[in-house]
C-alpha positions as CSV (number, residue, x, y, z in Angstrom):
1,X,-64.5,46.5,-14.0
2,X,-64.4,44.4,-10.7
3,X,-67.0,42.0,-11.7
4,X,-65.3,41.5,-14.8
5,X,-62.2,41.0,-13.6
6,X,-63.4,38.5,-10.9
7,X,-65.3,36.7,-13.2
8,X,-62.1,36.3,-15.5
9,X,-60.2,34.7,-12.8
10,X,-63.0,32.4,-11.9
11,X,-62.3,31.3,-15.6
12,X,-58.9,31.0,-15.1
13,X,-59.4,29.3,-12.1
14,X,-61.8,27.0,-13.4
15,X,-59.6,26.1,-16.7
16,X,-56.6,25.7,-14.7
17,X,-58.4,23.3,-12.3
18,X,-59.2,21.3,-15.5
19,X,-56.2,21.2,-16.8
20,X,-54.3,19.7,-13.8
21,X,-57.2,16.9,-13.7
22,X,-56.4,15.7,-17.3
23,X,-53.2,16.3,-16.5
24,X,-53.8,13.6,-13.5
25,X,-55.7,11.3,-15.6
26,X,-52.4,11.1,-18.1
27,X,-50.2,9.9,-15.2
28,X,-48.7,13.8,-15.1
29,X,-47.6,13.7,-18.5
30,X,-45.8,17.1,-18.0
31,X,-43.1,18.1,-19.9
32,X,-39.6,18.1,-18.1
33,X,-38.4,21.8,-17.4
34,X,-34.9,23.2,-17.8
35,X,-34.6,23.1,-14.2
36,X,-34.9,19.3,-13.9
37,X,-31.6,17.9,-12.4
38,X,-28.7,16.4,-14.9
39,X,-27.6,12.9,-14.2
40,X,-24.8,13.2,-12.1
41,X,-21.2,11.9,-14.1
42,X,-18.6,10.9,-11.0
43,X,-15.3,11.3,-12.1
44,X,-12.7,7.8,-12.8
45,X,-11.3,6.8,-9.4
46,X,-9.0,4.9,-11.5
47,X,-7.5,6.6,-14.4
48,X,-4.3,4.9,-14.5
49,X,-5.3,1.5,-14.2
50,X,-3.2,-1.5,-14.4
51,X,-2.2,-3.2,-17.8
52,X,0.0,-5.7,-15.5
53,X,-0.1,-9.4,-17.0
54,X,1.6,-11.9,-15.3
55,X,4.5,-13.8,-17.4
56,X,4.1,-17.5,-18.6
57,X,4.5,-20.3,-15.9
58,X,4.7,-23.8,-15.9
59,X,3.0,-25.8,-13.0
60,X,5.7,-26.6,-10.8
61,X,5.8,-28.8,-7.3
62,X,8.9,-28.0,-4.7
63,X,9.3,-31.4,-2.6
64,X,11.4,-31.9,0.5
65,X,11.5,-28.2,1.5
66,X,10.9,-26.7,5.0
67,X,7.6,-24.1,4.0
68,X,6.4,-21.2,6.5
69,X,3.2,-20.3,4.9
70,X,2.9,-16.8,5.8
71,X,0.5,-17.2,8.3
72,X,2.6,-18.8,11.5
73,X,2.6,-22.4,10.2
74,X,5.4,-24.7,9.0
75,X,5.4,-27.9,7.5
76,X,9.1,-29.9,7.8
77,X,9.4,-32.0,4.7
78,X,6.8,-30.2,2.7
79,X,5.7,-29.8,-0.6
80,X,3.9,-27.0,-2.3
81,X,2.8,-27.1,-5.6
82,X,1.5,-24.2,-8.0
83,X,-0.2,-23.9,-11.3
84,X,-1.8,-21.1,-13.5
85,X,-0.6,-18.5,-11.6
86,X,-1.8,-19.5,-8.1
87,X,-1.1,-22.0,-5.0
88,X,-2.5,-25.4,-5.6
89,X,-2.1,-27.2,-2.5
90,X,0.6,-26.7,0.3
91,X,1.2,-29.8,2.8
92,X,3.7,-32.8,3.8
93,X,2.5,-34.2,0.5
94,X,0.2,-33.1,-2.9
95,X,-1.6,-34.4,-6.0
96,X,0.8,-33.1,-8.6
97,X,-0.1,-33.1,-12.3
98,X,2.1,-35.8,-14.3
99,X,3.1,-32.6,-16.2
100,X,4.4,-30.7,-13.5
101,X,8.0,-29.5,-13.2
102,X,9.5,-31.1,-9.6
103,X,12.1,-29.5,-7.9
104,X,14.2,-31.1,-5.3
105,X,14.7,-28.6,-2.5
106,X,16.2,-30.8,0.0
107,X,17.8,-28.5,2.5
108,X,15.8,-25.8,1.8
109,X,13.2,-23.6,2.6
110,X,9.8,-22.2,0.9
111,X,8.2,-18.9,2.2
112,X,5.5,-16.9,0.4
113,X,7.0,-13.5,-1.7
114,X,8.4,-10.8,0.9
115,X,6.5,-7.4,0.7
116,X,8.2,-4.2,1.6
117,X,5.2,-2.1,2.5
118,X,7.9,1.0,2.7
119,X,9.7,2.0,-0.6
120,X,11.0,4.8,-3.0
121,X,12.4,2.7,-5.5
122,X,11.8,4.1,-8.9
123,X,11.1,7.7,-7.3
124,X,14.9,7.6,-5.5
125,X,16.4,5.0,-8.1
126,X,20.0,4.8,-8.6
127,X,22.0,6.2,-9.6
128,X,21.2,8.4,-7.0
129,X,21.8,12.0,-8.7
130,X,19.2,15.1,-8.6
131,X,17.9,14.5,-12.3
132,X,16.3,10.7,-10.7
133,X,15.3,12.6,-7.4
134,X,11.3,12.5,-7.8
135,X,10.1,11.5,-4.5
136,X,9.3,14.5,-2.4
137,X,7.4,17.2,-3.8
138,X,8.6,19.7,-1.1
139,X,6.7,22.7,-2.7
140,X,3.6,22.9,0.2
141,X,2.9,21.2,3.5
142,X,-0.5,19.7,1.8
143,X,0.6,17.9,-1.3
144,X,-2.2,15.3,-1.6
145,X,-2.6,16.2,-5.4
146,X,0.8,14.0,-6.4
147,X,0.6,10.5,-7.3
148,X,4.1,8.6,-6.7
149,X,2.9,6.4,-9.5
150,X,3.7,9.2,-11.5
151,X,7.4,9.5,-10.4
152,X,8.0,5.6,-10.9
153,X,11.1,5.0,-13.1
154,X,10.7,0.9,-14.3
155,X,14.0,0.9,-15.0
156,X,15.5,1.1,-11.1
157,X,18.3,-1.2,-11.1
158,X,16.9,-1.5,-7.7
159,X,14.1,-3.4,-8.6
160,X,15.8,-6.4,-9.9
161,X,18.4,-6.5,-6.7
162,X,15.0,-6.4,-3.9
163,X,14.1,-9.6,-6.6
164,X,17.4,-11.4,-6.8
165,X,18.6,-10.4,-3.3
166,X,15.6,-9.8,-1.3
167,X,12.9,-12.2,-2.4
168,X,10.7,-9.2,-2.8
169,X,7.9,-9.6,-5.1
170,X,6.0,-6.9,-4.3
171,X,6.5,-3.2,-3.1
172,X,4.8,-0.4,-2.5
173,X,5.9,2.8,-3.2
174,X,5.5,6.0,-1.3
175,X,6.0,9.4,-1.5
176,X,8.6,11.2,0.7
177,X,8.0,12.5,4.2
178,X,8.9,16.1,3.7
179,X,4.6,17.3,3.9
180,X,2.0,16.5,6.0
181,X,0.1,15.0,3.1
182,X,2.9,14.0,0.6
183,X,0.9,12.3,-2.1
184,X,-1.2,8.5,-3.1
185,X,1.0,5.1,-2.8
186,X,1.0,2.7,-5.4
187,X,1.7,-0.9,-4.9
188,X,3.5,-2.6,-7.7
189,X,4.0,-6.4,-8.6
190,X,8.5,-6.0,-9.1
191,X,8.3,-7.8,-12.5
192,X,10.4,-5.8,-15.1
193,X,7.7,-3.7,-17.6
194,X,8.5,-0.6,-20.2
195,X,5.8,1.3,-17.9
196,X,4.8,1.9,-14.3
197,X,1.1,0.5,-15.1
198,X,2.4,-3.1,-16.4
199,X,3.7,-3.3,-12.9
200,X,0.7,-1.9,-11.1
201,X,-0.7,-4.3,-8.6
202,X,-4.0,-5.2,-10.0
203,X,-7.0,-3.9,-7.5
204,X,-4.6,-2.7,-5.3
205,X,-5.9,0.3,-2.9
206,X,-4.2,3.0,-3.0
207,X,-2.4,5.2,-0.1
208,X,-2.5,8.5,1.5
209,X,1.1,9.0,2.3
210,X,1.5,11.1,5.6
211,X,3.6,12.9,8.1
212,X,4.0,14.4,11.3
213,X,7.0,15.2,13.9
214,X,10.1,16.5,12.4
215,X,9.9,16.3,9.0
216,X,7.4,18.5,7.8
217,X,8.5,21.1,10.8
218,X,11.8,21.3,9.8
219,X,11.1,21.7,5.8
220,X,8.7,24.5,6.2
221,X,9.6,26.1,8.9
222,X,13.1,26.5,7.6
223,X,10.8,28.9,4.8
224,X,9.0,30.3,7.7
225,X,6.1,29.5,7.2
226,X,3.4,26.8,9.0
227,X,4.4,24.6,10.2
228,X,7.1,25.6,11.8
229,X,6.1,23.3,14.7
230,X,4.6,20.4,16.1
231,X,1.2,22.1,17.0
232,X,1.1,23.7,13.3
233,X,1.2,20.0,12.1
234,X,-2.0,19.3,13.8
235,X,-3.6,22.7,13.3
236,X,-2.5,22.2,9.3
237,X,-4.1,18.8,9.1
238,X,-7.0,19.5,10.9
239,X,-7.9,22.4,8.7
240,X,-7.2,19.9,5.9
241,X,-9.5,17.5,6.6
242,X,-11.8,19.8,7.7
243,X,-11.8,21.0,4.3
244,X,-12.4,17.2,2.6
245,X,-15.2,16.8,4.7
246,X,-16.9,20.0,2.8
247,X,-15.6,18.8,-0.9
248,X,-17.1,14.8,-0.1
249,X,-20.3,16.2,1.5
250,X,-20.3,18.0,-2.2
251,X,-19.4,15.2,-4.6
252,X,-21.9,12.5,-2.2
253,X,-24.6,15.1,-3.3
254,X,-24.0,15.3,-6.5
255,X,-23.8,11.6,-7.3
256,X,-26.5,11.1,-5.3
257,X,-29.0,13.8,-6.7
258,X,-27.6,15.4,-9.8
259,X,-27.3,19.0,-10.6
260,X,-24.9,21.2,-11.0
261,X,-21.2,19.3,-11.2
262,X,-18.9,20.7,-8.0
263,X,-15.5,21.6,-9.3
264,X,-13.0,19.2,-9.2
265,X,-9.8,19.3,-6.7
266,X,-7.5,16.6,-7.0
267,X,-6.0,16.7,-3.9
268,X,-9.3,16.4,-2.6
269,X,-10.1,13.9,-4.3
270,X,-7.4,11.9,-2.9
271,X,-8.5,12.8,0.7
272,X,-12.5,12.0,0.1
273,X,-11.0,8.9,-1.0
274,X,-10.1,8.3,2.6
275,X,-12.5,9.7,4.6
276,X,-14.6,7.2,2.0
277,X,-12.3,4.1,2.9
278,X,-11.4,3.7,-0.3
279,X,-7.4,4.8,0.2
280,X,-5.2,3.7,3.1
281,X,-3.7,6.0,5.3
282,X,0.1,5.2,5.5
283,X,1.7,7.5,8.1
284,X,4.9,8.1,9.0
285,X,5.1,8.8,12.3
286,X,7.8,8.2,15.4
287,X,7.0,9.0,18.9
288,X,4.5,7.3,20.8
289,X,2.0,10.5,21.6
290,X,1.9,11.8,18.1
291,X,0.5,7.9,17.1
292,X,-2.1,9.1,20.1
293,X,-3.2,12.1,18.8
294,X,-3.0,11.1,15.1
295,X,-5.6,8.3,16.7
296,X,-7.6,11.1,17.9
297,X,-7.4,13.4,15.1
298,X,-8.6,10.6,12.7
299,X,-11.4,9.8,14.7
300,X,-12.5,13.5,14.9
301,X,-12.2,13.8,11.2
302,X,-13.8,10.2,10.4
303,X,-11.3,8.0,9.1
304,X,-8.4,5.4,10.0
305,X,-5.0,5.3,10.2
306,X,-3.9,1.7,8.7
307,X,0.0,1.3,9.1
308,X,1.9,3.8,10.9
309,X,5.4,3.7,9.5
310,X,9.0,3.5,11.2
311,X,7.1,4.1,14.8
312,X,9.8,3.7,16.8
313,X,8.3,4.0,19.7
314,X,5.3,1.7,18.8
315,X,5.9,-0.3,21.4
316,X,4.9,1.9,24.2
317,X,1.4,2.4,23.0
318,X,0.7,-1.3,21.7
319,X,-2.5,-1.5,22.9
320,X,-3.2,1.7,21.6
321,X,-2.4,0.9,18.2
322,X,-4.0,-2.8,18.5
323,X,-7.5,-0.8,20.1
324,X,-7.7,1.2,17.0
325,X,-6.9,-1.5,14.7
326,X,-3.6,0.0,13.0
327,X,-0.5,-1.8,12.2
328,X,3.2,-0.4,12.8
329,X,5.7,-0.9,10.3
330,X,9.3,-1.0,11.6
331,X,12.7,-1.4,11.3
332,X,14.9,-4.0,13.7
333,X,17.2,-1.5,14.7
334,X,17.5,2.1,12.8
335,X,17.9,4.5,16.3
336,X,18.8,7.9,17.3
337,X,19.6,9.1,14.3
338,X,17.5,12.2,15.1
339,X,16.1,13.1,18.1
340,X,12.5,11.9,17.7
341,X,14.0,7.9,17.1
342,X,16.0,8.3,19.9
343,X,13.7,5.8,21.5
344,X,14.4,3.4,19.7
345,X,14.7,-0.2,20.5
346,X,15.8,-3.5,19.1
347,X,12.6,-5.4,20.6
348,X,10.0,-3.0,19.3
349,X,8.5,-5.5,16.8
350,X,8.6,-8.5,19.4
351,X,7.2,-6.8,21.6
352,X,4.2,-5.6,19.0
353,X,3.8,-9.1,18.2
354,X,3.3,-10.3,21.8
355,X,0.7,-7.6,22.2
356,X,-1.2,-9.2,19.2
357,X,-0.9,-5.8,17.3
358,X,-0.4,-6.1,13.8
359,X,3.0,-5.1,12.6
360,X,5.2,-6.0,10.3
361,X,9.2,-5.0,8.9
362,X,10.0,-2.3,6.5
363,X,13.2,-1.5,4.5
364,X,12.6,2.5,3.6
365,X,16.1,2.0,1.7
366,X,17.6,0.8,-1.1
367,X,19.7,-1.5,0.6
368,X,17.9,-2.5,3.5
369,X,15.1,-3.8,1.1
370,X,17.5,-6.6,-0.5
371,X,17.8,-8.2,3.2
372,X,14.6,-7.3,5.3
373,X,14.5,-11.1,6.3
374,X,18.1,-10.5,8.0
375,X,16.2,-7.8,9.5
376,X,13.4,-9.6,10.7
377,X,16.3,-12.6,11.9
378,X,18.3,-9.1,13.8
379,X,14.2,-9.1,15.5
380,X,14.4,-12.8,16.9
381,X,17.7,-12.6,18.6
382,X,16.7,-9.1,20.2
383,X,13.3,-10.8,21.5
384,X,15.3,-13.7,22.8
385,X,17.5,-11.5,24.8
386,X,14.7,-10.1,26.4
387,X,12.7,-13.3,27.1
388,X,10.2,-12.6,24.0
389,X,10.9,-16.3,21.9
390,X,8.7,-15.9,18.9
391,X,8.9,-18.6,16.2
392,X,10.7,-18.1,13.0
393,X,7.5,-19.2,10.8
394,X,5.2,-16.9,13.1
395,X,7.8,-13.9,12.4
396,X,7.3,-14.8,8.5
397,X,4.2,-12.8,8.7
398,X,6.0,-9.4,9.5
399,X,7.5,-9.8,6.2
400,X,4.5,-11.2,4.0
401,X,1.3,-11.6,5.7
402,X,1.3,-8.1,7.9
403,X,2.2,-6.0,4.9
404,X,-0.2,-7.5,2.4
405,X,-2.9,-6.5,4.9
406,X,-1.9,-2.7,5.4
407,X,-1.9,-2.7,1.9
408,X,-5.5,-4.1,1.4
409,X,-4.1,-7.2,-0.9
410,X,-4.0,-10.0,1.8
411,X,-7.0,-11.7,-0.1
412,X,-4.5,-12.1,-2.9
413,X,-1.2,-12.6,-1.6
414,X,0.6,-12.5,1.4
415,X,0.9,-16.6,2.3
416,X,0.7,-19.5,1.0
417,X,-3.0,-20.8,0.5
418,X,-4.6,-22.1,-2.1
419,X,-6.2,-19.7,-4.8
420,X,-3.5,-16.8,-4.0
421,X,-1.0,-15.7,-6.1
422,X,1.7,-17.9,-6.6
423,X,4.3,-15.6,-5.3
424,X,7.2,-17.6,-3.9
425,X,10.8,-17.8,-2.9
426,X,13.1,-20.7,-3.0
427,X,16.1,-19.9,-0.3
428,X,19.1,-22.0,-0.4
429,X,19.4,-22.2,3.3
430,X,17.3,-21.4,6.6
431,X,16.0,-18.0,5.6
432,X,17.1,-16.0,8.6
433,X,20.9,-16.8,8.2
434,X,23.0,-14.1,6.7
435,X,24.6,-16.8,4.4
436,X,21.3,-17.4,2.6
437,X,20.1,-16.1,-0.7
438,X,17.2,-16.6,-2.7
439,X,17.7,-20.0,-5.2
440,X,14.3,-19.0,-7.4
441,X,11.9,-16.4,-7.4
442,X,8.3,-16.6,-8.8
443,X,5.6,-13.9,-9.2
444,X,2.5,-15.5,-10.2
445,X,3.3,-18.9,-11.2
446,X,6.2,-17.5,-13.3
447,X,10.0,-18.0,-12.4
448,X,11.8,-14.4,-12.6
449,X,14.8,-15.4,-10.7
450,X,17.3,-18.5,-10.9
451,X,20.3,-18.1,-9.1
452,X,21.4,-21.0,-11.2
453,X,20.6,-19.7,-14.3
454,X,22.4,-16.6,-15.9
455,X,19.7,-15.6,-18.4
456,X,17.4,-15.5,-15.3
457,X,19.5,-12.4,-14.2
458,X,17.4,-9.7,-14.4
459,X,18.8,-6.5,-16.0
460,X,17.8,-3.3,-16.7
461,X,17.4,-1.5,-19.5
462,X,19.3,1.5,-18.3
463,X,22.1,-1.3,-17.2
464,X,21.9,-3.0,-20.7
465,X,25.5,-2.3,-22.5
466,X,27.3,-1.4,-18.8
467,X,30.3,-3.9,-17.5
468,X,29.2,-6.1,-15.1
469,X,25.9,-5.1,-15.8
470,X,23.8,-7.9,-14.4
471,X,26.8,-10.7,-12.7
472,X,27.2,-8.7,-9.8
473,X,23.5,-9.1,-8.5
């Protein structure tokens, strides 16, 4: 019974051994198994994308204008001419087409599109009653599964007065400040469209919307529960991102090898986004030493802060902020209205500028946005007190340049260089004078506003029928 058992399995043995050789000589012509991986199948990182289309222009030259060009030059007695959509040539003098439609703008001045890096319009429109109230999704301290896309009313009357009164060609729009993680930005072109996606910046990055100091301590501990304080901020975000690291370390195996498809969590999403550098941290954030430790906590965590927002007190840790390569986004003089801005100070952005850290103006309001370059003028004449004389085309850039970087579109607008978008105001006057107003308005080669033209008046639908709906912008 041994011997024939052995000599079996030296038959086995022996007919095994041949079949792996002509296996071999057929370039291991094995069938695949059930166990063989499955091609992995990454979800859309997109799935909302932009139908936006920019309106019909004409090409157009503006002679005997004063032009900042967004990046800290001027040109007195310029000219700047734009065709299909996008700058053409900007200097004391250009090749214009025979066809081209010339405007005189003697007395004055050309600046690229203003971009408010800070806005709720659309998810706080007006009229401002509880049934438009879609900007804070105060239900958890970690809400980084809302999209404030998805909250974006086109028909804000507030959009056409940030055009007609502001210059503002471009927004982005952010969820509230009530969580730690409050939700993705969206930056929109501010061109009127029946839906949020015909206004979507086209290969915009999104934003991770943030928060620390009192906001989220004051919502959620008012529920008691964490965080009730500014150590249960930290503690909550750290556990947080410890958490994303887990679900990208996941999803980059997966698309990587195949195999079994980890579940999907769209708030994760969101944050391997970031930890991926696909999506821009935006943060609001006040006192100096919660910048610092934010600094720290993304470095522990592997990621960046881009723009920290309102940062009052920015301008004690400017080197901080330039080291780490984040931008502050401020106002010119919103102080003390709680206690963590009561450090507030007129010079903040002068002072950022003079440190070389990137920085820039923000509205955060309704209101403000229809006159940030007042703002920004309310900036120069705090400098000057204190012996900080920045130029008035350099401080162009704070409304233009600076934001169009934290927003990851400064390759496409922003200033006034040939191949960007054509997105450029008229004013009727020296730009940082509270007596001027924007003359004309064009987003991408197209003219939106014309102060001297009625039908140029941009109205809402939801104003549409409404006295004095659209002569009183």
């Amino acid at each position: 019974m041994i011997l024939r058992t052995l000599t079996a399995g030296r038959v086995l043995a022996t007919g095994v051994a041949a079949l792996s050789l002509v296996a071999c000589s057929q370039g291991d012509a094995r069938p695949k198994t059930a166990s063989s991986k499955a091609a992995p199948k990454p979800y859309a990182r997109d799935p909302y994308p932009s139908t936006y289309r920019a309106y019909p222009g004409v090409p157009t030259v503006v002679r005997n204008v004063t032009v900042f060009d967004g990046e800290g030059g001027r040109i007195d007695n310029g000219q700047v001419l734009f065709a299909d959509g996008k700058i053409v040539a900007v200097g004391t003098s250009v090749n214009a087409p025979a066809d081209a439609q010339v405007i005189d703008g003697t007395g004055k001045w050309v600046t690229p599109g203003v971009i408010d890096i800070h806005s709720h319009l659309g998810d706080y429109p007006t009229p401002s009653v509880q049934a438009h109230s879609d900007g804070n999704e105060a239900t958890g301290p970690i809400t980084a599964d809302v999209w404030a896309e998805h909250s974006v009313w086109p028909q804000d009357p507030g959009f056409s007065r940030a055009l007609a009164n502001g210059g503002v060609t471009t927004l982005q729009i952010l969820p509230g400040s009530a969580n730690l993680m409050g939700g993705r930005s969206v930056v929109l072109k501010n061109v009127y469209s029946r839906t949020m996606q015909g206004m979507k910046f086209p290969g915009a990055p999104y934003g991770l919307k943030m928060a620390c100091g009192e906001n989220p301590k004051r919502v959620y501990g008012s529920k008691g529960r964490q965080p009730s304080t500014r150590m249960g901020n930290v503690a909550v975000d750290r556990a947080t991102w410890a958490k994303a690291q887990s679900y990208r370390r996941k999803w980059d195996r997966y698309e990587a090898d195949g195999g079994d498809m980890p579940d999907r969590d769209i708030a994760m999403d969101t944050l391997r986004g970031v930890l991926a550098g696909e999506i821009l941290i935006q943060n609001h954030c006040y006192r100096a030493d919660e910048m610092a430790i934010v600094e720290d906590m993304a470095k522990e965590f592997g990621y960046k802060v881009t723009a920290f927002h309102h940062a009052v007190e920015a301008y004690k840790i400017a080197d901080v902020l330039k080291a780490n390569g984040t931008c502050a986004a401020v106002w010119a003089d919103w102080y003390g209205f709680k206690m963590e801005s009561y450090d507030g100070i007129g010079e903040n952005l002068a002072i950022l500028e003079r440190a070389g850290t990137c920085a820039m103006i923000h509205s955060d309001d309704e209101n403000g946005i229809q006159r940030l370059n007042q703002e920004v003028a309310k900036v120069l004449a705090s400098g000057r007190r204190a012996g900080i004389n920045i130029a008035p085309e350099v401080a162009w850039k704070w409304l233009s340049l600076g934001p169009a970087k934290a927003t990851g579109i400064a390759d496409k607008t922003g200033s006034l260089v040939p191949g960007k978008m054509a997105d450029v105001v008229l004013w009727n006057g020296n730009p940082f004078s509270v007596y001027t107003r924007p003359d004309k308005v064009w987003i991408d080669g197209a003219l939106l506003y014309d102060a001297n033209d009625p039908k140029r008046r941009p109205v809402s639908d939801f104003e549409l029928g409404q006295p004095g709906s659209g002569d009183v912008k």
